[in-house]
PDB file of N, CA, C and O in Angstrom, chain B, residues numbered from 101:
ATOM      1  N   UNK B 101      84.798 111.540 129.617  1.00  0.00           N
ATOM      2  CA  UNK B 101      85.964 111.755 130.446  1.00  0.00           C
ATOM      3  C   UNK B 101      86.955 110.593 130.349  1.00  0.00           C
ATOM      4  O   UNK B 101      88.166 110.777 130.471  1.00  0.00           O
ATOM      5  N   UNK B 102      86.317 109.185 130.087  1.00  0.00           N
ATOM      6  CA  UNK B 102      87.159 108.240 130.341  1.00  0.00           C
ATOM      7  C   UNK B 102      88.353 108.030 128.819  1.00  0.00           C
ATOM      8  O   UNK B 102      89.452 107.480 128.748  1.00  0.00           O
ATOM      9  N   UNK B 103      87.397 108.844 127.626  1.00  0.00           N
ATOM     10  CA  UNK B 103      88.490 109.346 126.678  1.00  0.00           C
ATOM     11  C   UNK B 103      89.482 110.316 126.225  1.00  0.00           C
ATOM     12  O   UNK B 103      90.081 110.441 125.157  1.00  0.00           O
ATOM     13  N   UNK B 104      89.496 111.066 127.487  1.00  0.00           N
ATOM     14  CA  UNK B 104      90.149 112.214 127.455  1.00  0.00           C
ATOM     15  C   UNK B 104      91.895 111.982 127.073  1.00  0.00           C
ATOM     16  O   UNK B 104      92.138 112.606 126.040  1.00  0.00           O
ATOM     17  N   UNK B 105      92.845 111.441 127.485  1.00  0.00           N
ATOM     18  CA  UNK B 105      93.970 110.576 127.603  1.00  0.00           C
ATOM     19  C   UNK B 105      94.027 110.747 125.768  1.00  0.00           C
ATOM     20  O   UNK B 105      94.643 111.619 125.154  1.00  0.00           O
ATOM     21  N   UNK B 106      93.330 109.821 125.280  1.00  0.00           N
ATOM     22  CA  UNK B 106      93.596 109.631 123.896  1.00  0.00           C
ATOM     23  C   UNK B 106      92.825 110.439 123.212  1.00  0.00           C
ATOM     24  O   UNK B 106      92.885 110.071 122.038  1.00  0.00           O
ATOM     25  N   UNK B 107      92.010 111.504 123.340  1.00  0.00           N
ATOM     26  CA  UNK B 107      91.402 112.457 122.958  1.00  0.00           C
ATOM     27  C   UNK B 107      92.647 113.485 122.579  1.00  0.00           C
ATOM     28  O   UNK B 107      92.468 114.149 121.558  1.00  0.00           O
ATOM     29  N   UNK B 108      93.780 113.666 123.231  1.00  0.00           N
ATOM     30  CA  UNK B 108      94.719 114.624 123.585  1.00  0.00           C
ATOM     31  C   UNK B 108      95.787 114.569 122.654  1.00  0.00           C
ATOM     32  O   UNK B 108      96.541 115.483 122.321  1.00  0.00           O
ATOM     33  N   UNK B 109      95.757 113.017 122.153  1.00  0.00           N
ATOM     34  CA  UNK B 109      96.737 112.715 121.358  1.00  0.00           C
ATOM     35  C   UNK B 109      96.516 113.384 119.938  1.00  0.00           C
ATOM     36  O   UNK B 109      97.295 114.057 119.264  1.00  0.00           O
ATOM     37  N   UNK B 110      95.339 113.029 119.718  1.00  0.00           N
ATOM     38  CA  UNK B 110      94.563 113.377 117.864  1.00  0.00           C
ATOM     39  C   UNK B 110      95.461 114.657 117.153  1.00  0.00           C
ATOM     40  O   UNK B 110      95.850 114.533 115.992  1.00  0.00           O
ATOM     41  N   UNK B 111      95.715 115.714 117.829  1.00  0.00           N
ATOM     42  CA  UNK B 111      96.919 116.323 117.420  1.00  0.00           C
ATOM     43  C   UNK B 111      98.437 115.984 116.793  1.00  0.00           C
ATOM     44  O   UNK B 111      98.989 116.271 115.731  1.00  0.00           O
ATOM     45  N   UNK B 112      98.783 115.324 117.836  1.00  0.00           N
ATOM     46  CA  UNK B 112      99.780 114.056 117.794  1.00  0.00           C
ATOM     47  C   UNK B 112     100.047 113.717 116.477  1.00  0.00           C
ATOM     48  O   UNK B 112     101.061 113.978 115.830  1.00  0.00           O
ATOM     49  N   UNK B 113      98.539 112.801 115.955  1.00  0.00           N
ATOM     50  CA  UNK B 113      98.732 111.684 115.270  1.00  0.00           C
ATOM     51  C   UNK B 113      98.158 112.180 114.181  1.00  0.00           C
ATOM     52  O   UNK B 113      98.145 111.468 113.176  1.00  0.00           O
ATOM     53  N   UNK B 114      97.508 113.617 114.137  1.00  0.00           N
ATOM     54  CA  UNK B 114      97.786 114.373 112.916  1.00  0.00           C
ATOM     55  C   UNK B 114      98.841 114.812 112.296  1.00  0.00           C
ATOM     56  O   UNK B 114      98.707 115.204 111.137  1.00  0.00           O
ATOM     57  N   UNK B 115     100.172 114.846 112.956  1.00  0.00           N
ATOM     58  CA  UNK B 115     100.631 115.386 112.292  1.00  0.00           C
ATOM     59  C   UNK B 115     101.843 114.428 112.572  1.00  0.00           C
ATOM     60  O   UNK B 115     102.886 115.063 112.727  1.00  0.00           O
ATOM     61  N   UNK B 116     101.964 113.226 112.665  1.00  0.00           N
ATOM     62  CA  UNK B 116     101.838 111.715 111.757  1.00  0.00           C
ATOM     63  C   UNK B 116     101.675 111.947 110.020  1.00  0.00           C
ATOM     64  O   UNK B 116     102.242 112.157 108.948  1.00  0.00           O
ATOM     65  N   UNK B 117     100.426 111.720 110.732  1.00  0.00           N
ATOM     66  CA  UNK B 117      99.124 111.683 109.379  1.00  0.00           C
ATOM     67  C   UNK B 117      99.800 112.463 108.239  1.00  0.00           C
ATOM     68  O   UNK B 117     100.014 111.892 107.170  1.00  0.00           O
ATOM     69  N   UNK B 118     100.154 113.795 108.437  1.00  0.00           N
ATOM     70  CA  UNK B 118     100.084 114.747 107.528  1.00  0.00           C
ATOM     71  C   UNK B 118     101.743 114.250 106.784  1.00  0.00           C
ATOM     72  O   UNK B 118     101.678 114.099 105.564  1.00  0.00           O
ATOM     73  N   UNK B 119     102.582 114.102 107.162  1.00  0.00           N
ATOM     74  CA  UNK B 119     104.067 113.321 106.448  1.00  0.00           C
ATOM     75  C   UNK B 119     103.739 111.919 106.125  1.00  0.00           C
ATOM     76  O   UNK B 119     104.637 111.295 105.559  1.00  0.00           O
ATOM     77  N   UNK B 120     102.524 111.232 106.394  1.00  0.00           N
ATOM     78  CA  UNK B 120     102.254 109.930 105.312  1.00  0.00           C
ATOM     79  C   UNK B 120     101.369 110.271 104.073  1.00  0.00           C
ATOM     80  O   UNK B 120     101.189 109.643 103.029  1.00  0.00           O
ATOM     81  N   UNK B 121     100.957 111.259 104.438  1.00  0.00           N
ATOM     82  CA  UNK B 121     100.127 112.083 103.372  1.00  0.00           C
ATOM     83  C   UNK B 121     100.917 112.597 102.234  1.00  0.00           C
ATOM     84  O   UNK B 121     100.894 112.428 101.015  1.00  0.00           O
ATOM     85  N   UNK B 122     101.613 113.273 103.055  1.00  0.00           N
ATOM     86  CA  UNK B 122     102.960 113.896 101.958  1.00  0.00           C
ATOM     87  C   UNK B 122     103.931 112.716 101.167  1.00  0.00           C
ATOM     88  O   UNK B 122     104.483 112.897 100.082  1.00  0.00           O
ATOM     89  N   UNK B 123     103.992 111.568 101.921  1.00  0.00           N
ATOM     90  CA  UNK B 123     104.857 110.745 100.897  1.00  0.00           C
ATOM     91  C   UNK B 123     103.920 110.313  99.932  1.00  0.00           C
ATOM     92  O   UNK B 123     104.465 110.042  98.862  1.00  0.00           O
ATOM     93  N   UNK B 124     102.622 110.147  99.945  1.00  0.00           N
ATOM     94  CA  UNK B 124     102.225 109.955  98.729  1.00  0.00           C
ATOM     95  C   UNK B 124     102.211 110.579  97.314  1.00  0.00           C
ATOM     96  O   UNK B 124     102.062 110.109  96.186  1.00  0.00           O
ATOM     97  N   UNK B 125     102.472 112.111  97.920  1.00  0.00           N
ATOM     98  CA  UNK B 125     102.163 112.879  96.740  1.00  0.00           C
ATOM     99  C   UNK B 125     104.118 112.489  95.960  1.00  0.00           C
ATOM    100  O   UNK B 125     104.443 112.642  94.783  1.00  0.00           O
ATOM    101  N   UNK B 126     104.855 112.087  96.893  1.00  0.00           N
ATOM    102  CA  UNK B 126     106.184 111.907  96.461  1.00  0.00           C
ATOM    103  C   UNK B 126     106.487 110.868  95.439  1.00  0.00           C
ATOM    104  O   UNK B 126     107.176 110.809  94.420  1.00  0.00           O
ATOM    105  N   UNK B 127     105.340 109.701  96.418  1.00  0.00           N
ATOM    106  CA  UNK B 127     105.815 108.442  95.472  1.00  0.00           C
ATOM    107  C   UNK B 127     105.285 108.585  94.196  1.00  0.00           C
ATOM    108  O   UNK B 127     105.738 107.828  93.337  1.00  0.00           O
ATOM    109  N   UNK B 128     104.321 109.486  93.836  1.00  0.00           N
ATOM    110  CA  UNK B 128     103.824 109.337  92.812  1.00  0.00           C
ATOM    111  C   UNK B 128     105.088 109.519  91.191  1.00  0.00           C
ATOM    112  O   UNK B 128     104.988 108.906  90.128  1.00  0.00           O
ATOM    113  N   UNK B 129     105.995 110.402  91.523  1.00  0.00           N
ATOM    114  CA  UNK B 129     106.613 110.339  90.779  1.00  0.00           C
ATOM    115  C   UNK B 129     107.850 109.260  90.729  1.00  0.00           C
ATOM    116  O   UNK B 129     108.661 109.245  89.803  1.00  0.00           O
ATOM    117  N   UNK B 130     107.878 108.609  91.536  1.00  0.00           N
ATOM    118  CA  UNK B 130     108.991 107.229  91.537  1.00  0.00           C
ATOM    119  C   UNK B 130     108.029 105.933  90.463  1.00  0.00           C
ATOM    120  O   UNK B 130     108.536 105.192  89.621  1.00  0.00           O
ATOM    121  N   UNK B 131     106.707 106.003  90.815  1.00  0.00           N
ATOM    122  CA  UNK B 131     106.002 105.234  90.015  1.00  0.00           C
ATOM    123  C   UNK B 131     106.080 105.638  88.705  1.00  0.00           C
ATOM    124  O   UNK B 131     106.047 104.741  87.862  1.00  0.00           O
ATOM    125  N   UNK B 132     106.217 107.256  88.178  1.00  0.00           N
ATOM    126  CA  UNK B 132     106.213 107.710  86.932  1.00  0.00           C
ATOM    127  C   UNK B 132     107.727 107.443  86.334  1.00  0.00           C
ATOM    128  O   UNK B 132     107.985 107.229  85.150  1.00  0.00           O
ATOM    129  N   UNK B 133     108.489 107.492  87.215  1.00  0.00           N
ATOM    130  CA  UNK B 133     110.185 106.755  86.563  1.00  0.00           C
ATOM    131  C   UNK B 133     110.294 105.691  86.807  1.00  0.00           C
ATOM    132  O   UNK B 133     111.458 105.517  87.169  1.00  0.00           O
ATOM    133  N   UNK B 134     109.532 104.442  86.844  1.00  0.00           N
ATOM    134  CA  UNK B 134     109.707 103.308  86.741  1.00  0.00           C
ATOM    135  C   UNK B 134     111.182 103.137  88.345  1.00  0.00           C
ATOM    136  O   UNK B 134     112.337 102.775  88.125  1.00  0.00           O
ATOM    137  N   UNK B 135     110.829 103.379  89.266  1.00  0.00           N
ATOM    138  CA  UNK B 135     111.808 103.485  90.779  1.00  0.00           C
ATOM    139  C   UNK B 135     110.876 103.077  91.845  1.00  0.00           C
ATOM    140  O   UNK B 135     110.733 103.847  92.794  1.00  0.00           O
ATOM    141  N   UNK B 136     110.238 101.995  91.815  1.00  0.00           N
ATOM    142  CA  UNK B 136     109.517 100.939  92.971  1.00  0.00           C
ATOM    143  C   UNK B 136     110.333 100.781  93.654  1.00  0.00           C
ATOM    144  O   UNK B 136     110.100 100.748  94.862  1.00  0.00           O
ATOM    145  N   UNK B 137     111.436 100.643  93.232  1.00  0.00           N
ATOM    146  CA  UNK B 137     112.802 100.261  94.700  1.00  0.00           C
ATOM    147  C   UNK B 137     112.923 101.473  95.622  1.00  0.00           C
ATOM    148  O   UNK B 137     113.185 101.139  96.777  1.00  0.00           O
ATOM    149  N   UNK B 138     112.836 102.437  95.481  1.00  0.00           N
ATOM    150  CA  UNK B 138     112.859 103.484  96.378  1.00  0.00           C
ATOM    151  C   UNK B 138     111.541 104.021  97.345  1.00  0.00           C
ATOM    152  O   UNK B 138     111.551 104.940  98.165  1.00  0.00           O
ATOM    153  N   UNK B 139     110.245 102.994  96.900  1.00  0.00           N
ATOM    154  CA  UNK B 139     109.316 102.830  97.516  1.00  0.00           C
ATOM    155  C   UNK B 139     109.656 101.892  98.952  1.00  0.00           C
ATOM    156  O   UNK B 139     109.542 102.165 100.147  1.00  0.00           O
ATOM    157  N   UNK B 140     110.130 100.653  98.218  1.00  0.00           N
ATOM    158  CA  UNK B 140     110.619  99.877  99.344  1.00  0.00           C
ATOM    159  C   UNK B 140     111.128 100.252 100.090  1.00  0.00           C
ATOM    160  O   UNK B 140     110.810 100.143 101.274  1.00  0.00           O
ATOM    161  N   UNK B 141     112.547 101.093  99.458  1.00  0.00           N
ATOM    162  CA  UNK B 141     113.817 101.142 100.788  1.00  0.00           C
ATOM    163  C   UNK B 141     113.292 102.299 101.607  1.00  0.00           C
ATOM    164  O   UNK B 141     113.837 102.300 102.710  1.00  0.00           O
ATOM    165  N   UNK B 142     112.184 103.557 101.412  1.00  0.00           N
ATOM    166  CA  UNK B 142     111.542 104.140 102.841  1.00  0.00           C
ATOM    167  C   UNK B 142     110.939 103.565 103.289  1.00  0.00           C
ATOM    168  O   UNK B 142     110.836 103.646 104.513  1.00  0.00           O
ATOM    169  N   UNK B 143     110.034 102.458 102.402  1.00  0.00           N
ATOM    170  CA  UNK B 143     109.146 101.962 103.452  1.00  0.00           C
ATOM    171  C   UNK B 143     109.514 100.851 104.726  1.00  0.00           C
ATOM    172  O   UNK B 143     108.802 100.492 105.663  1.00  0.00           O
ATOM    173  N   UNK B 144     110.696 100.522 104.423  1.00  0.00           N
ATOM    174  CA  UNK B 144     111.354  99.447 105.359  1.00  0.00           C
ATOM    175  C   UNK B 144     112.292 100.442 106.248  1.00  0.00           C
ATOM    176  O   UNK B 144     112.725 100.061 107.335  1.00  0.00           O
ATOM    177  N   UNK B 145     112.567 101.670 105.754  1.00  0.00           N
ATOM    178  CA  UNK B 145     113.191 102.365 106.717  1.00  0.00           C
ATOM    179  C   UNK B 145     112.039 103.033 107.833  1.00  0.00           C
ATOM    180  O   UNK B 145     112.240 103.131 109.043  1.00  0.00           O
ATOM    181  N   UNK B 146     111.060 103.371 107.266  1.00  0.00           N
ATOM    182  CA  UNK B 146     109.970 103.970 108.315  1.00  0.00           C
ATOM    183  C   UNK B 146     109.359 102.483 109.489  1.00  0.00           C
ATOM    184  O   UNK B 146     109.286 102.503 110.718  1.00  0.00           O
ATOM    185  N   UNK B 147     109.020 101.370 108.561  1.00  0.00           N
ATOM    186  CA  UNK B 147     109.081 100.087 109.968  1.00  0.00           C
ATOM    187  C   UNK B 147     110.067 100.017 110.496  1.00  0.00           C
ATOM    188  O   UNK B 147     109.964  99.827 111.708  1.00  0.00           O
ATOM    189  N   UNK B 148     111.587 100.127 109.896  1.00  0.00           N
ATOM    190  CA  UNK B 148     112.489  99.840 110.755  1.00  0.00           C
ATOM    191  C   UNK B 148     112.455 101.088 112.355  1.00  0.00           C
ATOM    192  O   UNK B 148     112.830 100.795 113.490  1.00  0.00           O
ATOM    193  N   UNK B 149     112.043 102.060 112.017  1.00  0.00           N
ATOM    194  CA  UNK B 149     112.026 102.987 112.717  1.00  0.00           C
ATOM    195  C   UNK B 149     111.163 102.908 113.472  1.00  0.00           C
ATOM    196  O   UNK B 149     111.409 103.172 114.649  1.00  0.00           O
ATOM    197  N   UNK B 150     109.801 102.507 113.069  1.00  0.00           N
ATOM    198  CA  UNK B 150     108.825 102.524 113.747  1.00  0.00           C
ATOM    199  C   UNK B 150     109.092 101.467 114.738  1.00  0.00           C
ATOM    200  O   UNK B 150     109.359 101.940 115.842  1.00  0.00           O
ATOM    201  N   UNK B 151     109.103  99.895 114.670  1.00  0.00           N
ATOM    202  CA  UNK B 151     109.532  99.572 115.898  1.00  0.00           C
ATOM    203  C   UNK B 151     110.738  99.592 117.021  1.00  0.00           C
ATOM    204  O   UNK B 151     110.755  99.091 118.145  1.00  0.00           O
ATOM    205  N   UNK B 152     111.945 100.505 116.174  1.00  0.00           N
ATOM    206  CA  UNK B 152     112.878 100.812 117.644  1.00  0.00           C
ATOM    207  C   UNK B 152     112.026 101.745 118.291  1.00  0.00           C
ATOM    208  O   UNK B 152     111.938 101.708 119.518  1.00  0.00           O
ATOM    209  N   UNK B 153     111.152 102.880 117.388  1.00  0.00           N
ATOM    210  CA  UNK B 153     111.015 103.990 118.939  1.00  0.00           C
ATOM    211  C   UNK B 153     109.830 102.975 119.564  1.00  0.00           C
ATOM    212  O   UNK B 153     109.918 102.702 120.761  1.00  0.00           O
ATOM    213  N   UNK B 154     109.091 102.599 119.040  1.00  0.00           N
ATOM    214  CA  UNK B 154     108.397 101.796 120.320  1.00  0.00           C
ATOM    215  C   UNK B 154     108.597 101.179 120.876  1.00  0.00           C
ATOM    216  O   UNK B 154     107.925 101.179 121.908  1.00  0.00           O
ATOM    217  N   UNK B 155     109.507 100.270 120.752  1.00  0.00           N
ATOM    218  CA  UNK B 155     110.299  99.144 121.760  1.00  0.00           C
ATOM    219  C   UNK B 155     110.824 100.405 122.924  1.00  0.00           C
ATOM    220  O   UNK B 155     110.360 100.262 124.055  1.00  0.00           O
ATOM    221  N   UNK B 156     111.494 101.275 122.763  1.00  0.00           N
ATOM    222  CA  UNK B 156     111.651 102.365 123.565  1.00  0.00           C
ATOM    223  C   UNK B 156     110.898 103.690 123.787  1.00  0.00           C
ATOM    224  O   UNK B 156     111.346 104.689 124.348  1.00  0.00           O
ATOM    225  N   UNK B 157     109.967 103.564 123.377  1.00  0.00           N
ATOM    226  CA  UNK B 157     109.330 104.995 124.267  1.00  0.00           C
ATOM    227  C   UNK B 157     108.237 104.289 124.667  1.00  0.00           C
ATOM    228  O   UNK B 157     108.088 104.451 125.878  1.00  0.00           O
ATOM    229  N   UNK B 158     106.781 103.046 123.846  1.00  0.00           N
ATOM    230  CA  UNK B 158     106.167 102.873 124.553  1.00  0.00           C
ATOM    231  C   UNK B 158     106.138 102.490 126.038  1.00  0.00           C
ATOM    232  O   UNK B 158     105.327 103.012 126.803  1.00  0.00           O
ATOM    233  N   UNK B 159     107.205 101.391 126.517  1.00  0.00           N
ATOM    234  CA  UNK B 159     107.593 101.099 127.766  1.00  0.00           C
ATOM    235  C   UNK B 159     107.569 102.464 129.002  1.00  0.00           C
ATOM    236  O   UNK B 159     107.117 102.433 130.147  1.00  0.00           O
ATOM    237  N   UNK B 160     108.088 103.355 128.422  1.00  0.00           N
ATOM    238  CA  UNK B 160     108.208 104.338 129.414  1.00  0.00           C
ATOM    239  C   UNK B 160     107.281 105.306 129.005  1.00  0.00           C
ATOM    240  O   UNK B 160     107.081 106.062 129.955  1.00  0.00           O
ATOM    241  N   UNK B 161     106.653 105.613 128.065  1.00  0.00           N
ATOM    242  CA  UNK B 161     105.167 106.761 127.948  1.00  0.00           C
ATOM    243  C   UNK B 161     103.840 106.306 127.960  1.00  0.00           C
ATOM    244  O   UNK B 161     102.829 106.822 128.436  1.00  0.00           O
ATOM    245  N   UNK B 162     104.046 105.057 127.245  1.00  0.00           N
ATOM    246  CA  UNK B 162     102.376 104.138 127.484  1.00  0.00           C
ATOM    247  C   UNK B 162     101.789 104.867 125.640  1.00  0.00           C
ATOM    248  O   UNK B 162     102.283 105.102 124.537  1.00  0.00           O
ATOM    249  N   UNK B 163     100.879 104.925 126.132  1.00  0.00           N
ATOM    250  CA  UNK B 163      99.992 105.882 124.802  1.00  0.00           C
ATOM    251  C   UNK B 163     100.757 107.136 124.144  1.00  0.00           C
ATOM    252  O   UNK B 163     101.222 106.987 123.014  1.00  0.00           O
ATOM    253  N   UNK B 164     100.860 108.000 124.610  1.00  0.00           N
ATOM    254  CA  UNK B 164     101.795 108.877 124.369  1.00  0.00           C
ATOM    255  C   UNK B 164     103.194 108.864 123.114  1.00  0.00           C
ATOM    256  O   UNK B 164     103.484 109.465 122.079  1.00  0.00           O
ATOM    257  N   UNK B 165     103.905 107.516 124.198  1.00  0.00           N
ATOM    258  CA  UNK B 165     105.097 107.014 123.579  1.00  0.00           C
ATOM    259  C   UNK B 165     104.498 106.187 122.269  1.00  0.00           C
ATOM    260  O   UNK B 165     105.387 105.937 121.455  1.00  0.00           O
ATOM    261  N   UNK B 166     103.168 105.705 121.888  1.00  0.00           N
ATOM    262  CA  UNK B 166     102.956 105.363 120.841  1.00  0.00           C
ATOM    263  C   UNK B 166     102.680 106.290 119.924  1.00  0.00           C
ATOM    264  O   UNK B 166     103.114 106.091 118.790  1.00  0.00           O
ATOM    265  N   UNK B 167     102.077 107.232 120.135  1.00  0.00           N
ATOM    266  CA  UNK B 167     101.977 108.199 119.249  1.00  0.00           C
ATOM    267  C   UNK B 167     103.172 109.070 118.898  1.00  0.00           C
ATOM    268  O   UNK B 167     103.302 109.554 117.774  1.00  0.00           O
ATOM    269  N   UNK B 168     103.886 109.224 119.710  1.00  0.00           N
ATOM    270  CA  UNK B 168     105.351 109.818 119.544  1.00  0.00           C
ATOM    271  C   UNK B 168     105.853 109.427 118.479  1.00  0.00           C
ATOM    272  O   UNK B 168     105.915 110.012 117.398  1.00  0.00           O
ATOM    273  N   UNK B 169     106.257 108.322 118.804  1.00  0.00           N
ATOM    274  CA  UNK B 169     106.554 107.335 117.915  1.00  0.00           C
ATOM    275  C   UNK B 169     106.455 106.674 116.488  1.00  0.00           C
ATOM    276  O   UNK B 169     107.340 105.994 115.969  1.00  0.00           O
ATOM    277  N   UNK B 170     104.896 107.073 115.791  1.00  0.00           N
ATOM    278  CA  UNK B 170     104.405 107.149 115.062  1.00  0.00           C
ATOM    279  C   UNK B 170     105.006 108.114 114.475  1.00  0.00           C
ATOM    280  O   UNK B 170     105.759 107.911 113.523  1.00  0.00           O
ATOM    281  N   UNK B 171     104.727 109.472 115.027  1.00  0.00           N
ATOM    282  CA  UNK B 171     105.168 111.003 114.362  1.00  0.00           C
ATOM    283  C   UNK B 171     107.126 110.449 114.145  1.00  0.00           C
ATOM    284  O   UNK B 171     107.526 110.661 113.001  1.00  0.00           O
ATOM    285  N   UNK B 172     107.957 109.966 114.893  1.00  0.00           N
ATOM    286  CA  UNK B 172     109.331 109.893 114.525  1.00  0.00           C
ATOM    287  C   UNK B 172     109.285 108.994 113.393  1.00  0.00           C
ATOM    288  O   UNK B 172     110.006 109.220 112.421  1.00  0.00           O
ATOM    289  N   UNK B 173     108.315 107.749 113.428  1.00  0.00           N
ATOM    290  CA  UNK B 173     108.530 107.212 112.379  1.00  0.00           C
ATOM    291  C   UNK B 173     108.300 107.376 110.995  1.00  0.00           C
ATOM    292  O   UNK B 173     108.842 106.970 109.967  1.00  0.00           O
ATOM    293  N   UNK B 174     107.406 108.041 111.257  1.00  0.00           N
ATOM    294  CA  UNK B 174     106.930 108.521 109.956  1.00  0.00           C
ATOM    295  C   UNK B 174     107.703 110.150 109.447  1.00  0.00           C
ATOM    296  O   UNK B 174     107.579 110.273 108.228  1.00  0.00           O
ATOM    297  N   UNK B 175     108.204 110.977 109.886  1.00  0.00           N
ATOM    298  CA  UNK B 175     108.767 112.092 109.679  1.00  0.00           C
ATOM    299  C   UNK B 175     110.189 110.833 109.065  1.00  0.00           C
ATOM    300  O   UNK B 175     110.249 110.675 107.846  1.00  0.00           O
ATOM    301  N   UNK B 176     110.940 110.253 109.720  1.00  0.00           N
ATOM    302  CA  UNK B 176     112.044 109.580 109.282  1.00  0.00           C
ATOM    303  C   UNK B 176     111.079 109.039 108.010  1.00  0.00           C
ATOM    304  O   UNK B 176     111.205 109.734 107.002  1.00  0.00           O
ATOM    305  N   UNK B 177     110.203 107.994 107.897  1.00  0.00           N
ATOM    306  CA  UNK B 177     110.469 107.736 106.281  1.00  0.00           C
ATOM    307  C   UNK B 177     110.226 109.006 105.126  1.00  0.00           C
ATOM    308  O   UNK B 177     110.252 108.856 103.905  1.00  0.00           O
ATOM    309  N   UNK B 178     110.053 109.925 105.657  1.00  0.00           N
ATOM    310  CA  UNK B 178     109.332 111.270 104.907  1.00  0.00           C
ATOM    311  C   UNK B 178     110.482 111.664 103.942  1.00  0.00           C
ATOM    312  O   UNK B 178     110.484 111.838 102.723  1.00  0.00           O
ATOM    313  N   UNK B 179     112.153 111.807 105.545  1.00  0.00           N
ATOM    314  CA  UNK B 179     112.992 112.258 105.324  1.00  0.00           C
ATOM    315  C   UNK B 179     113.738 111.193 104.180  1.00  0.00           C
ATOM    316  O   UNK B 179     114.561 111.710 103.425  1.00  0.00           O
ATOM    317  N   UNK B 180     113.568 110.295 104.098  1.00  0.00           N
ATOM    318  CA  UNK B 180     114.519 109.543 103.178  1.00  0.00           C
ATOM    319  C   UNK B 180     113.591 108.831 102.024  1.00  0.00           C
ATOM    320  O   UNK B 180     114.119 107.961 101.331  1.00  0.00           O
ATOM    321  N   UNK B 181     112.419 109.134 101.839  1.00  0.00           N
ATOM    322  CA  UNK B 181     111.400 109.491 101.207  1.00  0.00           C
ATOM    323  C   UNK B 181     112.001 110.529  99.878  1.00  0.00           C
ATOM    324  O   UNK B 181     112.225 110.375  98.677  1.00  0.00           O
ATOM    325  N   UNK B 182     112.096 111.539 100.780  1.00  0.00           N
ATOM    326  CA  UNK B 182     112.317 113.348 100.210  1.00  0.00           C
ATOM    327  C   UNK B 182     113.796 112.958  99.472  1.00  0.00           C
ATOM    328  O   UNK B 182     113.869 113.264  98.282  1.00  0.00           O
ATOM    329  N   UNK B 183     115.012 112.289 100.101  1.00  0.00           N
ATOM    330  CA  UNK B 183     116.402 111.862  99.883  1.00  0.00           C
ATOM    331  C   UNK B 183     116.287 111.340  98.223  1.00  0.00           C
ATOM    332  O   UNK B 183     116.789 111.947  97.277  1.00  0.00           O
ATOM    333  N   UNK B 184     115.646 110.303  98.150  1.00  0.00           N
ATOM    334  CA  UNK B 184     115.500 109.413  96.804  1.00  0.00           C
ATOM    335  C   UNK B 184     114.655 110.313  96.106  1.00  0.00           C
ATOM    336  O   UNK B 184     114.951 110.279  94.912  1.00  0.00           O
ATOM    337  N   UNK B 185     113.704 111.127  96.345  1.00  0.00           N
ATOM    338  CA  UNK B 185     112.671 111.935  95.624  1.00  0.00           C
ATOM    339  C   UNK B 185     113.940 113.415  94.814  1.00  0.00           C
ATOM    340  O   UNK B 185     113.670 113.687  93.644  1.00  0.00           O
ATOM    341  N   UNK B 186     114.684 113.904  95.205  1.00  0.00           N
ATOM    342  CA  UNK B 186     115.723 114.617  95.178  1.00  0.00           C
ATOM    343  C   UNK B 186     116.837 113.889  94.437  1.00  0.00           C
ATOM    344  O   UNK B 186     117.724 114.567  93.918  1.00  0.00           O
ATOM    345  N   UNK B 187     116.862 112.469  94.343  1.00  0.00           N
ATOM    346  CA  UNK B 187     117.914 111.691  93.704  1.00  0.00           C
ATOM    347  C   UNK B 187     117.227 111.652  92.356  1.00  0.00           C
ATOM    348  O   UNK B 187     117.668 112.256  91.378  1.00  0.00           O
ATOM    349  N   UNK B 188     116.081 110.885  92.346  1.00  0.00           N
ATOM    350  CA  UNK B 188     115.684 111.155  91.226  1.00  0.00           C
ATOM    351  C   UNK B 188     115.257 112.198  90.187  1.00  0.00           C
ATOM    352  O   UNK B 188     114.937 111.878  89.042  1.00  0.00           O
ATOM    353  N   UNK B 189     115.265 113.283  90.574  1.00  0.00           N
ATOM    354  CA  UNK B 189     114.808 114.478  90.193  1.00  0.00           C
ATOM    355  C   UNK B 189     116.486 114.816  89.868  1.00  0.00           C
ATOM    356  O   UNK B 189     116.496 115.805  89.135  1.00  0.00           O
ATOM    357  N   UNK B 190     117.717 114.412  90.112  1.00  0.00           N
ATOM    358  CA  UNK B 190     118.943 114.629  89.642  1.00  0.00           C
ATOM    359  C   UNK B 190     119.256 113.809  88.804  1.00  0.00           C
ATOM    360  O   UNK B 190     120.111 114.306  88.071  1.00  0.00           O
ATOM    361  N   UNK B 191     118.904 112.352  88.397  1.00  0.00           N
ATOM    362  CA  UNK B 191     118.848 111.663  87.507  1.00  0.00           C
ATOM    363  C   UNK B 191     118.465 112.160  86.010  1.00  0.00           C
ATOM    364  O   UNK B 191     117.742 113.111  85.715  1.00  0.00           O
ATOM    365  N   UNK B 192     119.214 111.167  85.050  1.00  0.00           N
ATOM    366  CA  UNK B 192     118.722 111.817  83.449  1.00  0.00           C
ATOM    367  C   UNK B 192     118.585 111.186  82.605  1.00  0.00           C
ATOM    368  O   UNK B 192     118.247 111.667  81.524  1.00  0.00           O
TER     369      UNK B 192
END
């Protein structure tokens, strides 16, 4: 009972999980065009993201707002992830 609270989340933070999952299968082809830089610039966009929403939601959700948070951050590096994955795939 006393794990119930964060028991509730595991949903949550599956589906987190499942858009860090997915950028891997992305980066794989930035590694195959020689484009490590576009590894970086999501991955500094998903920390950058990741600590504004927690500076603002953990304060006011507690646990919750961390897992929230997680899922925004990580859907945002997904999205600009997918951006450069689409750039390069227009490249020649």
């Amino acid at each position: 009972d006393t794990y119930r609270p964060a028991f509730e989340l595991v949903p949550v933070i599956g589906v987190a999980y499942t858009f860090s999952l997915s950028l891997q299968f992305l980066e794989t082809k930035f590694y195959a065009f020689s484009r490590p830089k576009y590894i970086l610039w999501h991955s500094v966009a998903g920390a950058l993201c990741n600590v504004l929403l927690n500076l603002w939601l953990i304060p006011r959700f507690g646990l919750p707002g961390a897992a929230w948070a997680m899922v925004g951050s990580s859907s945002c590096q997904f999205v600009v992830c997918l951006f450069f994955f689409h750039r390069t795939c227009s490249e020649k």
